[in-house]
N, CA, C and O atoms as a GROMACS GRO file, in nm:
protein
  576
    1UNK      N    1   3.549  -8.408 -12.650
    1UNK     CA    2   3.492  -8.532 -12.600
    1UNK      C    3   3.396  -8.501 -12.486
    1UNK      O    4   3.431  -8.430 -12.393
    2UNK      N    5   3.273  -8.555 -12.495
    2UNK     CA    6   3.136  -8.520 -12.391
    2UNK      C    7   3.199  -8.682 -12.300
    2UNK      O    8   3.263  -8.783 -12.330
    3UNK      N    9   3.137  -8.629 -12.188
    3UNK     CA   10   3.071  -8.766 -12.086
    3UNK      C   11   3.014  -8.852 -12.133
    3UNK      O   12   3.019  -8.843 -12.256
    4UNK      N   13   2.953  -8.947 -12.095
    4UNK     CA   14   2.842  -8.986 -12.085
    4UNK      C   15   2.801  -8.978 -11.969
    4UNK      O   16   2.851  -8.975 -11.856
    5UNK      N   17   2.656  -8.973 -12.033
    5UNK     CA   18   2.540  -8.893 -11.898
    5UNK      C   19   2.489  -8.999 -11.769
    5UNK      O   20   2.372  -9.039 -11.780
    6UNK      N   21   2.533  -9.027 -11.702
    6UNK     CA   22   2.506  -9.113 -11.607
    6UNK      C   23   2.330  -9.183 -11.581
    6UNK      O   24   2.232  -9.109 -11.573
    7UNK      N   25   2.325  -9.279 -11.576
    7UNK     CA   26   2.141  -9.331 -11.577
    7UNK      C   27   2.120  -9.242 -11.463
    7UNK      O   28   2.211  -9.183 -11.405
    8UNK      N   29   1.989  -9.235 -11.431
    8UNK     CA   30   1.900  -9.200 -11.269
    8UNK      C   31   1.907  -9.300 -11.215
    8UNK      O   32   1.849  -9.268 -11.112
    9UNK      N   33   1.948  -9.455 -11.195
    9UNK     CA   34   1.987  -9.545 -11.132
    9UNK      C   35   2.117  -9.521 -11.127
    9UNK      O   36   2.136  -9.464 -11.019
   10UNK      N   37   2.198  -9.531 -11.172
   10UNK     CA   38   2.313  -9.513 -11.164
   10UNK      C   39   2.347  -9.338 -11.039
   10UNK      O   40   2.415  -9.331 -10.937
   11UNK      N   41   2.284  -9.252 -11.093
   11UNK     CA   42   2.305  -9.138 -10.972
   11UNK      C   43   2.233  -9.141 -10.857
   11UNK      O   44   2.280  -9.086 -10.757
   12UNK      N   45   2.097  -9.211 -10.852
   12UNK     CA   46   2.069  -9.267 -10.754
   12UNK      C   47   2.169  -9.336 -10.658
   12UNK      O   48   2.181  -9.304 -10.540
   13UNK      N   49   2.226  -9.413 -10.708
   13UNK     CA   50   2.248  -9.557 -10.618
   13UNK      C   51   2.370  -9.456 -10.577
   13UNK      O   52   2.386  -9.436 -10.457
   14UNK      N   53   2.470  -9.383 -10.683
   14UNK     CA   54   2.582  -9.330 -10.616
   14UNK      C   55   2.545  -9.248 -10.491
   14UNK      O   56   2.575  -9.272 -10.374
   15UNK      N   57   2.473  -9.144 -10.543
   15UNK     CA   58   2.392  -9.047 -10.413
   15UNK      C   59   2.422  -9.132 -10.318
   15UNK      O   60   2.536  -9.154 -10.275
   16UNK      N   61   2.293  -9.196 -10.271
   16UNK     CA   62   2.252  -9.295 -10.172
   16UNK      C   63   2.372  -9.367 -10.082
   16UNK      O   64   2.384  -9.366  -9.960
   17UNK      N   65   2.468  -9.437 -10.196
   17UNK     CA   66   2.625  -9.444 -10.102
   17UNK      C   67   2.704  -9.353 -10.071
   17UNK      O   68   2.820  -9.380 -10.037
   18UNK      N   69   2.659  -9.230 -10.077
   18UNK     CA   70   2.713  -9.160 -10.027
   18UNK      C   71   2.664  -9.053  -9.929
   18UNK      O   72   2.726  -8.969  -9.864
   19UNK      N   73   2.558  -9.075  -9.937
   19UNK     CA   74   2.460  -9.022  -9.824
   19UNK      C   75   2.438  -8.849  -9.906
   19UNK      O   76   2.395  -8.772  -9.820
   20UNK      N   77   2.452  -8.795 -10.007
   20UNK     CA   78   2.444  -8.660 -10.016
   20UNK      C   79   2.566  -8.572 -10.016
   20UNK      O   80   2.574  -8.455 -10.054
   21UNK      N   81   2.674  -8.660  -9.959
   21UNK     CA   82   2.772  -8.601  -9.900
   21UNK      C   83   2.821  -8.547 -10.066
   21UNK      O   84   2.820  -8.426 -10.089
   22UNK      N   85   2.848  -8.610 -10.135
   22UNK     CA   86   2.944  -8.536 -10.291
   22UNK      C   87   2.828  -8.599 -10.374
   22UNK      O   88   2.819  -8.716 -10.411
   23UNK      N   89   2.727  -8.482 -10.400
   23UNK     CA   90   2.628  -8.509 -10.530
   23UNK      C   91   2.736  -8.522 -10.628
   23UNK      O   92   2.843  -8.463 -10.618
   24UNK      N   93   2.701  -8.607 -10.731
   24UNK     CA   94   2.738  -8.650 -10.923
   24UNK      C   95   2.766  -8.498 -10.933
   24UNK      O   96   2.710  -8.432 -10.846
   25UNK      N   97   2.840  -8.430 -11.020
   25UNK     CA   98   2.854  -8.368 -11.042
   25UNK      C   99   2.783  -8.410 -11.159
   25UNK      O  100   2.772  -8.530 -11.187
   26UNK      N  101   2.718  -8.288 -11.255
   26UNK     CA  102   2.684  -8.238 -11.384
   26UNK      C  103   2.781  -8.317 -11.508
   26UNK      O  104   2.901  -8.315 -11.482
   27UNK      N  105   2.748  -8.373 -11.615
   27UNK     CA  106   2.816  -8.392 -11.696
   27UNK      C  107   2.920  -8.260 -11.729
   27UNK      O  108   2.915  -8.151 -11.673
   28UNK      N  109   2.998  -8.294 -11.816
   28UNK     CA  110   3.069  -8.140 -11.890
   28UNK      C  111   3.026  -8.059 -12.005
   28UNK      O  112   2.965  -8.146 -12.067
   29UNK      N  113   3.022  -8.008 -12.039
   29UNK     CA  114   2.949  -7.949 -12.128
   29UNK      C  115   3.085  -7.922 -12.270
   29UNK      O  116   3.182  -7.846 -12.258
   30UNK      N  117   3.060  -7.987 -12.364
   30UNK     CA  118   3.197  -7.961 -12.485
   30UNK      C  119   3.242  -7.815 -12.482
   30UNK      O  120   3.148  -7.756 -12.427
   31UNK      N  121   3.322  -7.739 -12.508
   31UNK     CA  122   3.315  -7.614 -12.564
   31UNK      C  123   3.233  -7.587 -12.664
   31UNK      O  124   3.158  -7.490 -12.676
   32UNK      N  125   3.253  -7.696 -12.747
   32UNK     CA  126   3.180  -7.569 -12.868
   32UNK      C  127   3.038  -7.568 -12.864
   32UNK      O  128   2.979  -7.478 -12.925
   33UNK      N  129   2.959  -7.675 -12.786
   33UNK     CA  130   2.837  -7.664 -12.724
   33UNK      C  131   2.795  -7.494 -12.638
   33UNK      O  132   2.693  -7.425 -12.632
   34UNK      N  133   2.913  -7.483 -12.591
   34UNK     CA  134   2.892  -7.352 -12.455
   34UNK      C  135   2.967  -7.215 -12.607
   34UNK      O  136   2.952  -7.093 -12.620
   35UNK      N  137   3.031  -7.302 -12.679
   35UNK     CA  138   3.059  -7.157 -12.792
   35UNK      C  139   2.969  -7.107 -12.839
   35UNK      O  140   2.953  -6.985 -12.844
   36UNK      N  141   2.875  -7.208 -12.893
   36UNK     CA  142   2.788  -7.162 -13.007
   36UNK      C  143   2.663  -7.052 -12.919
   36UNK      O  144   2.595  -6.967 -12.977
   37UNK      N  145   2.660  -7.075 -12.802
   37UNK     CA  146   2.551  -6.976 -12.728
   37UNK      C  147   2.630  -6.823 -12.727
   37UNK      O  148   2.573  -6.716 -12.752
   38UNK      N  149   2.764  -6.840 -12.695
   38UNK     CA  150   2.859  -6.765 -12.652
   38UNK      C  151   2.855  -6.692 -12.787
   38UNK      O  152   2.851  -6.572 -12.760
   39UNK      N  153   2.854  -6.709 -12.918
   39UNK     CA  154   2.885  -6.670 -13.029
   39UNK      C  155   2.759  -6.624 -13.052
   39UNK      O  156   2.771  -6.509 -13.096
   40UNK      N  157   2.615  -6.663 -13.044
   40UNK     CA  158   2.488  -6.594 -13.057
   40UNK      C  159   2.491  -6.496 -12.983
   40UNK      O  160   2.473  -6.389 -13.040
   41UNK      N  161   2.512  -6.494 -12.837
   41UNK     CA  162   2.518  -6.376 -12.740
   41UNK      C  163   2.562  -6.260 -12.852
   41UNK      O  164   2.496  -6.165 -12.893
   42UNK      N  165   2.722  -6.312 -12.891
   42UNK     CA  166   2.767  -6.199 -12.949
   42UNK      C  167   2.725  -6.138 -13.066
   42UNK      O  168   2.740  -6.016 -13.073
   43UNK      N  169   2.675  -6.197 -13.159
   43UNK     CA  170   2.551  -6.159 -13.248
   43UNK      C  171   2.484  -6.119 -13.206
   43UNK      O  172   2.528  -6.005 -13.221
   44UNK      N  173   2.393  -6.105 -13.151
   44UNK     CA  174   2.307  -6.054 -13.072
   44UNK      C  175   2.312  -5.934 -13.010
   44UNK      O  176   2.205  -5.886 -12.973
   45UNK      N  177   2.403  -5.881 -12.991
   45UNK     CA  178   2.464  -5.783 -12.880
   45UNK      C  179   2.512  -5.705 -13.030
   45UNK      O  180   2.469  -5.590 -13.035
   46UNK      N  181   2.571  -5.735 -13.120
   46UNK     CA  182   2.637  -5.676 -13.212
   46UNK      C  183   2.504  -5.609 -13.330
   46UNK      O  184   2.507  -5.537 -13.430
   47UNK      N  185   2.402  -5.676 -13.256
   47UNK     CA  186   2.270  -5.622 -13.344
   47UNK      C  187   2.237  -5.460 -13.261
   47UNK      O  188   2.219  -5.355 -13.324
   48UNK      N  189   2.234  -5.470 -13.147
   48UNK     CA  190   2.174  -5.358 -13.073
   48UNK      C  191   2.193  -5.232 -13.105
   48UNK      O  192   2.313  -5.204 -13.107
   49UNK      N  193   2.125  -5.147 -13.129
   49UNK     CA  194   2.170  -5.050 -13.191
   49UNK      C  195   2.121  -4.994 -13.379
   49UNK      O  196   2.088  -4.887 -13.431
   50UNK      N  197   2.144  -5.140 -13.429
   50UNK     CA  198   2.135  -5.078 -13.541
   50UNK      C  199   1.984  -5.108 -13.626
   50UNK      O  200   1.879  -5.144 -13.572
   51UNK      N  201   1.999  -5.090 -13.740
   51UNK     CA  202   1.863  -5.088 -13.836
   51UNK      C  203   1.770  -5.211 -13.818
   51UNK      O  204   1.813  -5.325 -13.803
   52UNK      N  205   1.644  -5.179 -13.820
   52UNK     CA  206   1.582  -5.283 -13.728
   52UNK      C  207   1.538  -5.354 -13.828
   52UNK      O  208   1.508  -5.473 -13.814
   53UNK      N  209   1.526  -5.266 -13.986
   53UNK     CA  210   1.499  -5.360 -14.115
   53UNK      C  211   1.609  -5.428 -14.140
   53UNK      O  212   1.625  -5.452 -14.260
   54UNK      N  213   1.678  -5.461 -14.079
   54UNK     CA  214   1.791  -5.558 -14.137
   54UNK      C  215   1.838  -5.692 -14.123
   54UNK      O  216   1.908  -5.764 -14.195
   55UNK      N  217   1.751  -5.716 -13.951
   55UNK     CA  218   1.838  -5.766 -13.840
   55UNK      C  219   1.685  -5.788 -13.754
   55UNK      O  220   1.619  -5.694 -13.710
   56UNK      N  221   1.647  -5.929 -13.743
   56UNK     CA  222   1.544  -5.963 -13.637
   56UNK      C  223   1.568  -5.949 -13.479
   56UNK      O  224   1.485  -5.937 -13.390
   57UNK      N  225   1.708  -5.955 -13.472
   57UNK     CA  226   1.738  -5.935 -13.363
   57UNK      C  227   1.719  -5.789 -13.314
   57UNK      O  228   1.666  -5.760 -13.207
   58UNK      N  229   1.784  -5.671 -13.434
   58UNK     CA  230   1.788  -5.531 -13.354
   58UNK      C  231   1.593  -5.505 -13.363
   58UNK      O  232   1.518  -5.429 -13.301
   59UNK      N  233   1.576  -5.578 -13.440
   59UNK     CA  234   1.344  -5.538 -13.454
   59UNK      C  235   1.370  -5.549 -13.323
   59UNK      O  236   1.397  -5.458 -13.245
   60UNK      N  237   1.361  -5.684 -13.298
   60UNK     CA  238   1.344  -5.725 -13.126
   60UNK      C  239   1.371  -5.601 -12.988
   60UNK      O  240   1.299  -5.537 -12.911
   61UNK      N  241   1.489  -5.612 -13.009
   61UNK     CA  242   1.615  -5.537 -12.911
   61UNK      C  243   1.533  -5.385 -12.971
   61UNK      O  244   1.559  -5.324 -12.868
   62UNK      N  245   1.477  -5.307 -13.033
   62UNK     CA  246   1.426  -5.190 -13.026
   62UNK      C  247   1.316  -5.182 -13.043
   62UNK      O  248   1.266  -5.085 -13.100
   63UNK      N  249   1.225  -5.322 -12.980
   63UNK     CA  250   1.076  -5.325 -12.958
   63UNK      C  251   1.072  -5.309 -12.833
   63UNK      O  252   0.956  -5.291 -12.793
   64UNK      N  253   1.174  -5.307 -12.729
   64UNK     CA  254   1.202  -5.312 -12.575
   64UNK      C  255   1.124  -5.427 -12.496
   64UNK      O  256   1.040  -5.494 -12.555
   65UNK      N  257   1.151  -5.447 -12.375
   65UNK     CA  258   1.155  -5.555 -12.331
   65UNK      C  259   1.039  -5.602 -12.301
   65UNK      O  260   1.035  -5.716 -12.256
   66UNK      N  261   0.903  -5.518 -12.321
   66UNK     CA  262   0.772  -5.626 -12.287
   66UNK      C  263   0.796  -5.705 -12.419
   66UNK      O  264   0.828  -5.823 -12.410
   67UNK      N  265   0.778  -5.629 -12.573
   67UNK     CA  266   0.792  -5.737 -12.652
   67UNK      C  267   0.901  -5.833 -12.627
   67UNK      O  268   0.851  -5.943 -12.602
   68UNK      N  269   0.988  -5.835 -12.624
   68UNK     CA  270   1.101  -5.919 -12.626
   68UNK      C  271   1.051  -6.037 -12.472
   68UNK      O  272   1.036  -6.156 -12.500
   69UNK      N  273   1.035  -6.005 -12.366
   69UNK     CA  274   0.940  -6.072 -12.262
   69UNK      C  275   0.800  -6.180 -12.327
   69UNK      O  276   0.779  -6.297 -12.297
   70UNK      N  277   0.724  -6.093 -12.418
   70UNK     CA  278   0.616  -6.173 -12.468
   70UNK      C  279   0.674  -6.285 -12.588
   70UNK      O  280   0.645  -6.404 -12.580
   71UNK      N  281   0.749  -6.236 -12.689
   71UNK     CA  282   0.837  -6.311 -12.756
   71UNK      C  283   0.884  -6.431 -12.673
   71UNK      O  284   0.834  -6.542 -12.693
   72UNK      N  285   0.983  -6.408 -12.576
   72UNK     CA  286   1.019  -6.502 -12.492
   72UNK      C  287   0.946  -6.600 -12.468
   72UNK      O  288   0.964  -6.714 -12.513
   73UNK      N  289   0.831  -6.554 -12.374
   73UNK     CA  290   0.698  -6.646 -12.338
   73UNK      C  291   0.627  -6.692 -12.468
   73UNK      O  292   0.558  -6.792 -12.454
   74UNK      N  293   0.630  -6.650 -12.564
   74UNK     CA  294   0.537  -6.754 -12.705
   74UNK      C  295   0.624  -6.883 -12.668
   74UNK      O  296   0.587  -6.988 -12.615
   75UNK      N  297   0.743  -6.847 -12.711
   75UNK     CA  298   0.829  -6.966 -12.772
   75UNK      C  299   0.879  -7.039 -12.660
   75UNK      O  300   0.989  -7.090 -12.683
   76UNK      N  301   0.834  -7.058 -12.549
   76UNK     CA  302   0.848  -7.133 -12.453
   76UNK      C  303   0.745  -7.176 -12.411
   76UNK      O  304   0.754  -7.280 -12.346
   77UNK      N  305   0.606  -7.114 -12.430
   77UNK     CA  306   0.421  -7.202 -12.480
   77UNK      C  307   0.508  -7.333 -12.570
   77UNK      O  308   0.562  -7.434 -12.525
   78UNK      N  309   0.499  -7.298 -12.669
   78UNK     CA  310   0.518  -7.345 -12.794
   78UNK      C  311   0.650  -7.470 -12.809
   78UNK      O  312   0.656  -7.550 -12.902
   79UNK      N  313   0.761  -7.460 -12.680
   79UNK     CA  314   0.845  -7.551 -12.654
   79UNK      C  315   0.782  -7.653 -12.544
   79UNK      O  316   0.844  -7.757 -12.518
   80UNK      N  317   0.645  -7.622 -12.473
   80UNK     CA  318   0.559  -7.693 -12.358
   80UNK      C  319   0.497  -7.796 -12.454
   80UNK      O  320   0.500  -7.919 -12.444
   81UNK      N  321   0.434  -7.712 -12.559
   81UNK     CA  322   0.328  -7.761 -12.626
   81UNK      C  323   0.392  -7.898 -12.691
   81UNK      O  324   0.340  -8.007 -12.668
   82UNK      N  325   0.536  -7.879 -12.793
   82UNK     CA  326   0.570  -7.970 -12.844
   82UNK      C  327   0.653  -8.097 -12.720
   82UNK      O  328   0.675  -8.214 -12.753
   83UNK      N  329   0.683  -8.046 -12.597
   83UNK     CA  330   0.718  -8.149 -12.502
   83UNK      C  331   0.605  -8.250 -12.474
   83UNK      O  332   0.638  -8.368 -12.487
   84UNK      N  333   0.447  -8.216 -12.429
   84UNK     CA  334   0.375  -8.279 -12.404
   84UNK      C  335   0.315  -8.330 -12.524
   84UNK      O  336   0.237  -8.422 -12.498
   85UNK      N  337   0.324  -8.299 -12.661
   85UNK     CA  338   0.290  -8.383 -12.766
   85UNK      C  339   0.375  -8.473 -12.762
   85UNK      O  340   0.337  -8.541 -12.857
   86UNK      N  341   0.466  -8.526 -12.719
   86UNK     CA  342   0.569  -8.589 -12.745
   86UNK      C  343   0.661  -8.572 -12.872
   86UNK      O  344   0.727  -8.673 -12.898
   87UNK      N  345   0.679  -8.464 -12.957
   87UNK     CA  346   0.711  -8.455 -13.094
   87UNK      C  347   0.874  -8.415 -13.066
   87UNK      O  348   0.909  -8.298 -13.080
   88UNK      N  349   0.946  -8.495 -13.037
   88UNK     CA  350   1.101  -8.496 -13.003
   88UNK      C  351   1.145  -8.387 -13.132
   88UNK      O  352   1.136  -8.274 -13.083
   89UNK      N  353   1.179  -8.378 -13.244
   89UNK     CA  354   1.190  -8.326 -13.343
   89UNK      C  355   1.119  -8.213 -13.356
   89UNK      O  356   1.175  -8.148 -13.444
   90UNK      N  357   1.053  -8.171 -13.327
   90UNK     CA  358   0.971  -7.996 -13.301
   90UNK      C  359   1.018  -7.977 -13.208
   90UNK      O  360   1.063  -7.862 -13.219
   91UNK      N  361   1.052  -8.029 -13.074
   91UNK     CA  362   1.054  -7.970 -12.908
   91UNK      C  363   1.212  -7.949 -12.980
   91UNK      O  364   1.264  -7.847 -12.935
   92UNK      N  365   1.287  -8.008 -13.065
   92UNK     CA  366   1.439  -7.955 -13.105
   92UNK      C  367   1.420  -7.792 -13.124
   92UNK      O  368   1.457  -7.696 -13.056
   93UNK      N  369   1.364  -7.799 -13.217
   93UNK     CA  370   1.385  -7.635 -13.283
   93UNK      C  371   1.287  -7.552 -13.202
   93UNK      O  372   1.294  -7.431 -13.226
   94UNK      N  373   1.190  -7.592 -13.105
   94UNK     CA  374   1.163  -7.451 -13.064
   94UNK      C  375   1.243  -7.439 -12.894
   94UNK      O  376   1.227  -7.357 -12.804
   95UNK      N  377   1.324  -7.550 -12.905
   95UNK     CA  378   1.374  -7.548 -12.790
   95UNK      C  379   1.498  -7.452 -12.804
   95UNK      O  380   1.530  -7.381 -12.709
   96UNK      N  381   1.574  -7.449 -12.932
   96UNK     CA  382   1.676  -7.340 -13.021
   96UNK      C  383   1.606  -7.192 -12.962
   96UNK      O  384   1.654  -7.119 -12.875
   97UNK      N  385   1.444  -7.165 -13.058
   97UNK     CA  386   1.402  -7.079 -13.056
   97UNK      C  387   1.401  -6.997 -12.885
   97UNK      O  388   1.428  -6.883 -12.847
   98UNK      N  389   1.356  -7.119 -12.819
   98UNK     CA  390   1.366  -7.043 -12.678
   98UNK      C  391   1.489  -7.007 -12.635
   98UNK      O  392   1.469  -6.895 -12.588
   99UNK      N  393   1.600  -7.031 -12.623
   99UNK     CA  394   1.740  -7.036 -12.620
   99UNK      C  395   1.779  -6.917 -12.686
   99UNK      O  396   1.872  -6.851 -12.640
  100UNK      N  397   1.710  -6.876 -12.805
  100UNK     CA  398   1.763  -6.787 -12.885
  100UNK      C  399   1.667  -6.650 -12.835
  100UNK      O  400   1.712  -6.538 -12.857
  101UNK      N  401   1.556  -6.664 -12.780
  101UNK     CA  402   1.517  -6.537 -12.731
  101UNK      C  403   1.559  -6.508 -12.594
  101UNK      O  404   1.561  -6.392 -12.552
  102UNK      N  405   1.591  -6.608 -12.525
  102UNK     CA  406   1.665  -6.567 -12.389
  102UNK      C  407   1.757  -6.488 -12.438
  102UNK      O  408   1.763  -6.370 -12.405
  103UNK      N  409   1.856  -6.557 -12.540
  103UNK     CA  410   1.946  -6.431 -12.513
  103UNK      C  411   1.938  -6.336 -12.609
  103UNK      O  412   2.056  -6.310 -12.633
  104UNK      N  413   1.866  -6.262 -12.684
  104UNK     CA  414   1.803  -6.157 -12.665
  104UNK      C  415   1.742  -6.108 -12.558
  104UNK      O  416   1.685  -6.007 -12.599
  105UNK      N  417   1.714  -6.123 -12.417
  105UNK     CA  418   1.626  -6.102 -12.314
  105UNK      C  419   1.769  -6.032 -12.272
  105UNK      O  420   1.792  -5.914 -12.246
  106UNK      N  421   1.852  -6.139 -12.276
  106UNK     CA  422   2.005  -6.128 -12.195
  106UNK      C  423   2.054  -5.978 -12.244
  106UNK      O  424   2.060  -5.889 -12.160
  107UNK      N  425   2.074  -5.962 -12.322
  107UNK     CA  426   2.125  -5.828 -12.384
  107UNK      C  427   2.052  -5.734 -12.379
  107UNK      O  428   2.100  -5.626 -12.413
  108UNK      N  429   1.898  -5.739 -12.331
  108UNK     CA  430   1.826  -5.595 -12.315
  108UNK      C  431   1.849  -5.575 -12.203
  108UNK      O  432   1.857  -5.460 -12.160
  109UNK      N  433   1.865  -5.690 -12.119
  109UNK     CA  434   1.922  -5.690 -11.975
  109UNK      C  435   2.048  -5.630 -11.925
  109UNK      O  436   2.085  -5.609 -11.810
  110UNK      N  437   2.092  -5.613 -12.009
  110UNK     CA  438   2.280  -5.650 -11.999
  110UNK      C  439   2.345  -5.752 -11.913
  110UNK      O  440   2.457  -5.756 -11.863
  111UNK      N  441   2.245  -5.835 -11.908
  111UNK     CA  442   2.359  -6.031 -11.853
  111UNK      C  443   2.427  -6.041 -11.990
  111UNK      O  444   2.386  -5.983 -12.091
  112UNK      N  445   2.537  -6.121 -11.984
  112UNK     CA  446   2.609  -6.166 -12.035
  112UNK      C  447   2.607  -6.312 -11.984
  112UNK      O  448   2.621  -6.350 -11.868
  113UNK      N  449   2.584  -6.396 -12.111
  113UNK     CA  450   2.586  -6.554 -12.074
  113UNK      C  451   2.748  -6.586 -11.920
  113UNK      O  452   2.744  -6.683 -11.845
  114UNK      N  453   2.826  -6.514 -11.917
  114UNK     CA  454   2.925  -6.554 -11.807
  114UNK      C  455   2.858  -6.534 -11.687
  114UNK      O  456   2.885  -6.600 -11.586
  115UNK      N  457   2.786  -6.462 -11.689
  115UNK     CA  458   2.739  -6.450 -11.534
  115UNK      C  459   2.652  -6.535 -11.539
  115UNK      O  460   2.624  -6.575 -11.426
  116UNK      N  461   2.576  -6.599 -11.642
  116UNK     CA  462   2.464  -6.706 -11.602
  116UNK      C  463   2.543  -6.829 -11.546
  116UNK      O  464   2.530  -6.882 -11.436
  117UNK      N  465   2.628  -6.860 -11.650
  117UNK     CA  466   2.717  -6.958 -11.639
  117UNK      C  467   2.758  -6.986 -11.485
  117UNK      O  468   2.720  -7.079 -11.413
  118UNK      N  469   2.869  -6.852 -11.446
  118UNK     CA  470   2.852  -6.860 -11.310
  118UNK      C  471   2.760  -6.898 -11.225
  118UNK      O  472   2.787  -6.964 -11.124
  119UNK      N  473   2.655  -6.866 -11.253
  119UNK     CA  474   2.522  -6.879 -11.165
  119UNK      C  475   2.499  -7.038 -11.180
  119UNK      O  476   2.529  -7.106 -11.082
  120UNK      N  477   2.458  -7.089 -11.272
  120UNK     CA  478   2.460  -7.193 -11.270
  120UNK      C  479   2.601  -7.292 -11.228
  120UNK      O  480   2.593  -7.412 -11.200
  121UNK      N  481   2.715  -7.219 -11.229
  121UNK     CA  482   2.864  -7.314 -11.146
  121UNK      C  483   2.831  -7.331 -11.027
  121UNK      O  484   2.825  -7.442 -10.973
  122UNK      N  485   2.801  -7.205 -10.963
  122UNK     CA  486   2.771  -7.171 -10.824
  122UNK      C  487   2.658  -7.263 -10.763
  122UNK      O  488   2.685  -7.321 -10.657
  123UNK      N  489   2.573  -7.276 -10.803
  123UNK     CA  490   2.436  -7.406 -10.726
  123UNK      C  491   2.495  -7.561 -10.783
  123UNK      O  492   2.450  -7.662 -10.728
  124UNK      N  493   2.597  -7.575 -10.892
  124UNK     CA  494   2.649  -7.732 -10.917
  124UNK      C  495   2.697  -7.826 -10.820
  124UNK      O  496   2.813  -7.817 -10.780
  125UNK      N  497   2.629  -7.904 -10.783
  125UNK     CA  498   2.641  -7.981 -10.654
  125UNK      C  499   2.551  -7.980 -10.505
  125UNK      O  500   2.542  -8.046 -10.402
  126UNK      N  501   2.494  -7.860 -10.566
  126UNK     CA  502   2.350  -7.844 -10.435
  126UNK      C  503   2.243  -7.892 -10.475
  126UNK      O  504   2.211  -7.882 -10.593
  127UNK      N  505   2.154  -7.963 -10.370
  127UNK     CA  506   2.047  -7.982 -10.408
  127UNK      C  507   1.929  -7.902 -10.455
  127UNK      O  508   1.888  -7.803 -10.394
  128UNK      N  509   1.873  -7.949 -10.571
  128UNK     CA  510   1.744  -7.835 -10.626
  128UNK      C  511   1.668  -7.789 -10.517
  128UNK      O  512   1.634  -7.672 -10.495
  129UNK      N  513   1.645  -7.887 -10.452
  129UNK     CA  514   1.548  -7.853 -10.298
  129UNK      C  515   1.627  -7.724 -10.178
  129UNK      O  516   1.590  -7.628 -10.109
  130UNK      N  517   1.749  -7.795 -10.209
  130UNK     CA  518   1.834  -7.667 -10.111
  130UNK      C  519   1.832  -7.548 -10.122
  130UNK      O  520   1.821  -7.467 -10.030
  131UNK      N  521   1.844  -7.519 -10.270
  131UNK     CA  522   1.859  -7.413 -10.341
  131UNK      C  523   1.789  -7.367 -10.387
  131UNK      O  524   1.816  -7.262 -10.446
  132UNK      N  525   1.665  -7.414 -10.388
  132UNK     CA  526   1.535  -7.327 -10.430
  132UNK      C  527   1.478  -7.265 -10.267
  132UNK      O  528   1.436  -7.149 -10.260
  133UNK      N  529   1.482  -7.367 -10.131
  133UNK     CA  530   1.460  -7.323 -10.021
  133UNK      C  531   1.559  -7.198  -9.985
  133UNK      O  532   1.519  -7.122  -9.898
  134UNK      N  533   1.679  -7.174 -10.043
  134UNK     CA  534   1.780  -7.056  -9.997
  134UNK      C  535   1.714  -6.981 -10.033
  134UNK      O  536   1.708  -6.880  -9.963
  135UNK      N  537   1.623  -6.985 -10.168
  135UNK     CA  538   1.616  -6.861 -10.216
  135UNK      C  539   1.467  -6.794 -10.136
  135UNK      O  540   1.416  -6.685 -10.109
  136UNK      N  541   1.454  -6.865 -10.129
  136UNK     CA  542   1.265  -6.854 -10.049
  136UNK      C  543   1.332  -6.776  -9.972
  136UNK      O  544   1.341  -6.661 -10.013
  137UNK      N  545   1.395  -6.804  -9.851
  137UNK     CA  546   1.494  -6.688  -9.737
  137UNK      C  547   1.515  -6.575  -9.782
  137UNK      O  548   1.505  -6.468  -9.723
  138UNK      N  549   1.547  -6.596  -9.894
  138UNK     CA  550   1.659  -6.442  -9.972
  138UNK      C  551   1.554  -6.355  -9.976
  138UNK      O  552   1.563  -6.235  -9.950
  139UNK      N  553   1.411  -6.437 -10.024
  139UNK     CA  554   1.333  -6.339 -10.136
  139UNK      C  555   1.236  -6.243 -10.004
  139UNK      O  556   1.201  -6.125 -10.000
  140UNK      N  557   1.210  -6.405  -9.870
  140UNK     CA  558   1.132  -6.292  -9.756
  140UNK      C  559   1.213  -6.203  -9.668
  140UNK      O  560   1.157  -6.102  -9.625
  141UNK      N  561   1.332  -6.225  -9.636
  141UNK     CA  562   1.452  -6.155  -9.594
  141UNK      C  563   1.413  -5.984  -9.673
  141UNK      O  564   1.368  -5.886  -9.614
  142UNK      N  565   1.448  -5.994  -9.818
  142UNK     CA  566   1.428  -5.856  -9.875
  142UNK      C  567   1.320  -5.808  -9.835
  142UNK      O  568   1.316  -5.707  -9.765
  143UNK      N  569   1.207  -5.878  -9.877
  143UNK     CA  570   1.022  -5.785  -9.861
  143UNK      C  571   1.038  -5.795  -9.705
  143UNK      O  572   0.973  -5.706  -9.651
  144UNK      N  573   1.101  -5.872  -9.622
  144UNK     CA  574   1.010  -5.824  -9.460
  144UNK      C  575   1.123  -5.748  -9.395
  144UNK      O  576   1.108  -5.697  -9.284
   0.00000   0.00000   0.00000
């Protein structure tokens, strides 16, 4: 059983009575919504290695990571392109497609969707503004 997704009036107005203090939390996400990525990962990972005529994934995964990087970036052109056409039904499947070369990205990487996951648990409830300003710190902290 999913949530339902709260309006932007509706998280508005809560926000606001509450001053910031306990942002909406995130809807929940079903399991088998968070499986089916979880189960590509593992496909994916179970490609590495082997015959590259067999398996689009191991082509990919032993083209190394600029292709797999440029791959990435087509199909996320191509998920822009169909957002600003408005074509709800194309922005579906190349929105898959992008999803599906991340994680190929993920496995040349060696992330594992749990640590994204984490990553994304970890900022749930902070503001985008907060948390994009932490990182600004983090990033001149390292270079200076």
């Amino acid at each position: 059983m999913t949530k339902k997704v709260p309006s932007k009036a509706d998280v508005k107005a809560d926000t606001k009575s509450k001053k910031n203090k306990d942002i909406p939390a995130l809807p929940e996400i079903s399991e088998a919504d968070i499986s089916v990525l979880n189960r590509l990962y593992d496909v994916v990972q179970s490609r590495k290695g082997t015959d590259p005529s067999v398996s689009h994934s191991a082509r990919l995964l032993s083209r190394g990571t600029y292709k797999i990087a440029q791959k990435f970036g087509e199909e996320a052109v191509e998920c822009l392109i169909e957002a600003v056409a408005g074509r709800k039904d194309l922005l579906i499947g190349e929105s898959a497609d992008v999803l599906y070369h991340l994680i190929v990205l993920w496995v040349d990487a060696g992330i594992t969707p749990d640590q994204v996951w984490s990553e994304l648990q970890r900022r749930e409830g902070t503001s985008g503004i907060a948390e994009k300003a932490s990182r600004s710190k983090t990033i001149k902290a390292v270079k200076g």
